[in-house]
Every structure is written in C-alpha cells, then in structure tokens.
N, C-alpha and C positions, 0 to 999 in steps of 0.2 A: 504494500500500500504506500503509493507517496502523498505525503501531508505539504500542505501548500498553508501560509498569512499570507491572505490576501483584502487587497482595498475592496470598498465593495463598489466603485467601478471595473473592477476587476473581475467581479463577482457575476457582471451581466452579463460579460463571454462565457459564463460556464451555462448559462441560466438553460440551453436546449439540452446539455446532460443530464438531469435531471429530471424524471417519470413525472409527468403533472406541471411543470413548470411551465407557464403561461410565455406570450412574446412579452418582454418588456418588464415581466417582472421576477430577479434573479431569486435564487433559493435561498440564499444569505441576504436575510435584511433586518436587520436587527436593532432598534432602537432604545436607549434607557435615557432618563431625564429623571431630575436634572444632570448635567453635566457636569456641577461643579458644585459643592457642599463646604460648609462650615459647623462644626460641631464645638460649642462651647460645653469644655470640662466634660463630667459625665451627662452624658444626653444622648438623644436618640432620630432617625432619620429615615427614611424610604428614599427608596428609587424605584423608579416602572420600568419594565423591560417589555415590549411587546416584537412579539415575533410579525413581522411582516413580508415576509416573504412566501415563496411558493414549496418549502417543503417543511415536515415538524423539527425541531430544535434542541440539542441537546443546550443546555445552556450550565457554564460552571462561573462561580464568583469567588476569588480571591485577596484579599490585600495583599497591598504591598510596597514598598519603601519607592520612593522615585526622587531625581533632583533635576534639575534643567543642567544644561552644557552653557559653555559661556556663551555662545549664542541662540541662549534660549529654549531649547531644543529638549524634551523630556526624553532621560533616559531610566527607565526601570532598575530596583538595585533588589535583586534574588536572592544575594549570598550575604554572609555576614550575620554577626551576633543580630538578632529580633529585640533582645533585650532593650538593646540604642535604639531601636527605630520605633516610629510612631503607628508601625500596620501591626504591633503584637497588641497596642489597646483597641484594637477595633474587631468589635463580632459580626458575622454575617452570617443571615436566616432567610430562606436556606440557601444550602451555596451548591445545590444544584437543584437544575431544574429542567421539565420536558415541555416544551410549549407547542401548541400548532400549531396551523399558521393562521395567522388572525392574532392566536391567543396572544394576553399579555398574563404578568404576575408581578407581585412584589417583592421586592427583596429590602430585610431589615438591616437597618445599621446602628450600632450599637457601641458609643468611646465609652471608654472607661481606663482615662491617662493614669499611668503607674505615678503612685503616691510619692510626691514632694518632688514634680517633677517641675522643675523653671518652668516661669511665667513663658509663655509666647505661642507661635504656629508652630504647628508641627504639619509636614504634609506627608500626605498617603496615596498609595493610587488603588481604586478599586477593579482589577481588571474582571472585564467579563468575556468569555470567550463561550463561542457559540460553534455546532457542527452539525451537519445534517444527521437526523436520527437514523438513516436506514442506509446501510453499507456501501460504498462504491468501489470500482477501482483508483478512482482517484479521492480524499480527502481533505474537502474545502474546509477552514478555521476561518473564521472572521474574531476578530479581539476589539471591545472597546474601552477606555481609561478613561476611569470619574475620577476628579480629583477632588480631595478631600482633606481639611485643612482642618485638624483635631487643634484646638484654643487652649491652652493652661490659662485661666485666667490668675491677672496680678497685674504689675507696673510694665507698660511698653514700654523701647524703646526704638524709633526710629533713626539711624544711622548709616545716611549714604556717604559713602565718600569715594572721591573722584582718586584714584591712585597715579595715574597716569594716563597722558593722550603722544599719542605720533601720528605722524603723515605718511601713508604706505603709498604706493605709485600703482595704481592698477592699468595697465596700457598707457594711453597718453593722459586718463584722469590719475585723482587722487582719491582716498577715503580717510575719514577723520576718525582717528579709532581710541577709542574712550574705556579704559577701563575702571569700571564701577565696581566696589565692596559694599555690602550689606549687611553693615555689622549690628543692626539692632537684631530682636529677637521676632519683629511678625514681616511676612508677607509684603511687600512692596509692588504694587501694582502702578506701573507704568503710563498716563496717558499719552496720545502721542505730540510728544513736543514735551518730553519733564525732562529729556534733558537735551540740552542743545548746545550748537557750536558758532561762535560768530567768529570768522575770518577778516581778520584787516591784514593790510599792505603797505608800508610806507603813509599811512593816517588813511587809509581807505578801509573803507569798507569791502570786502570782496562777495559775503553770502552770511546768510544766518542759515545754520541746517539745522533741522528737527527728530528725533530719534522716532523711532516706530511702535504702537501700543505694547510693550513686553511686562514681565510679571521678574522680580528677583525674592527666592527664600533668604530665609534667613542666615546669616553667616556665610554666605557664599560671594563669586566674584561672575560679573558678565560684564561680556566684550557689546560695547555696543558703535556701530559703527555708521556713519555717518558718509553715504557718499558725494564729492566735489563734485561736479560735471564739466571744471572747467579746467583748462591747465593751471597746476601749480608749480612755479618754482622759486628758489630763494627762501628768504626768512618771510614765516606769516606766526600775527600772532593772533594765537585762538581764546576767546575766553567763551569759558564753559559753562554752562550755568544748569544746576540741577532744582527742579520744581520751582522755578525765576524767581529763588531768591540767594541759594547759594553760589559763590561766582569765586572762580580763578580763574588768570590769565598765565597760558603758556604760550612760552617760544618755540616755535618750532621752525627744522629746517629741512628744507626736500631739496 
C-alpha cells in the first residue's frame, strides 16, 4: 500500500478513484472550525469536524507541540520530553472517529496546564488527520492543524526587540531583512505594517516598507523581510520602527 499527505486540491485528481465519488466532489474533504483556539488556565472547548466529501472517514485527533520557523512557517515538534511542552495538558474526546459523508461530530478539548506553571501562551497544534474508511491500492491522508494557544494566567509581558537589520542583494533589487526577538511571554500577532523600514539616502527619503500580517511565540526569533524594488547601492540609512512607536536607526551598506 502507498500512503500519500496530500492538499486537498490535490485530493480532486484522485476524486474518479474512488467507488461513488461524484465529478467535482473529491473523497477527502474534511472541514473543522474553529481554526484557531484560546484556552485560558483550566477550561474547556469544541471543534466541529464535518466530513464532506464523497467517501466515509476515518478521522484520528492528536496534540501536539509546534513553533513557527523564522519565516513564519509552522513546523510540528513529535519528539522530545511532553513534560516541557504544552500538548501533554491538553485532553481530547474522542480522538477517533468514523464519519460519512455529510456527517459531522465533535470533538472535546480539554487544558489542564501542569501546576505552577509561568504566566503566559503556550501553543499546541491539534492535528487531525482523516482517511478513506474502505481499502484501496493507493492510501489518501488529508491532515489538518488547529492551533491552540493554552493561557497560564498572571502578569504579561510584551517584548519585541529588533536585534538586527542588513541589506541582502536579491538580482538587481535588494530586501530589508529584520531580525525580530520575542522575548515577552504571550503570542504576538503581527498586523500588516507593525513593523516597518524607512530608507533614506544622503537626506532623502528612498521608501517606507511595510512587513506582512505574521504571528511571533513566545521567546522565539523571526526573520522578517522586507523587499526594495528599486536599486540599492552605497550607505542607506534605515530606521525601523516596531508597532510606530519603537524606533532605531541603522546604517547600513550594500
């Protein structure tokens, strides 16, 4: 048997393998909501999963540890002590399930953060992964990540700090590359333009550039990058200003 993760555009090339499977609607289509969750302290939450697709569903739920890459990017963390991590206070009822197609179900959530644990976010990812109930030669998985942000309540604190910025040369432009720490203890959500680059040149102005909606955990570091569109060469100097109120100005040189 080969096992395929696939997108579920992916999923609509398969959809005439599959006995029953209608034109236009694939076997894997699997929806839960909400998408993203906040659990303060010990409390409690749902999520809907409905099968919508054309064949029935094995469906399994797990938690599980995840952090973003410096460019934002969620990568899952499988291995490692559960003790550190914040998917061993989270219960999940039940964590498997058979759905048709049509059907939906619930599935419970349930924190219960390890006692005297610091104030702040903790994040989780609740994978859910789905598979057609009835045998093939080939075995479609569809997987989808709720994220889930377990609260120790107590004192925030918010702390961004700007460690460093350089000028990279991408072809004939440049990009303004910004490295951000997140050294407080909650979640840091990004709007687009909280943090930004203005370029001057010998007293000119060259551009203001604006960052892209992104999200930073706790204690962690992302690259966020900003790109020029125009030629840059020589000394420009950049000041950066994070949520337009905190500001440094660097030199840099390309």
């Amino acid at each position: 048997m080969i096992t395929r993760t696939l997108t579920a555009a992916t999923l609509l090339a398969f959809a005439s393998a599959f006995p029953g499977a209608s034109a236009g609607q694939p076997p894997l289509a699997l929806t839960a909501s909400p998408s993203h969750l906040t659990l303060v302290g010990s409390s409690s939450a749902t999520i809907r999963i409905v099968n919508q697709g054309a064949s029935p569903l094995v469906v399994e739920a797990a938690p599980a540890g995840f952090t973003l890459d410096l460019r934002g990017r969620p990568r899952i963390q499988l291995v490692g002590s559960t003790a550190r991590r914040a998917d061993s206070w989270l219960g999940l009822r039940p964590r498997l399930l058979v759905l048709a197609p049509g059907g939906g179900a619930e599935l419970a959530l349930v924190a219960s953060p390890r006692h005297g644990a610091a104030p702040g976010d903790y994040p989780v990812v609740v994978l859910i992964t789905a598979r057609a109930a009835r045998s093939d030669d080939v075995s479609v998985r569809m997987r989808i990540g709720i994220t889930v942000v377990v609260r120790v309540s107590g004192r925030t604190r918010h702390r961004l700090v700007v460690q460093s910025v350089r000028l990279r040369r991408v072809g004939d432009r440049c990009v303004v590359t910004i490295d951000v720490r997140n050294g407080g203890n909650v979640v840091e959500r990004l709007r687009r333009g909280a943090v930004s680059a203005s370029l001057a040149a010998r007293g000119h102005v060259l551009a203001v550039l604006d960052s892209q909606p992104r999200e930073l955990l706790p204690h962690t570091r992302a690259v966020v990058e900003l790109p020029y569109r125009r030629r840059c060469t020589g000394r420009v100097a950049a000041v950066v200003t994070v949520f337009a109120s905190r500001r440094r100005t660097f030199h840099l040189r390309l």
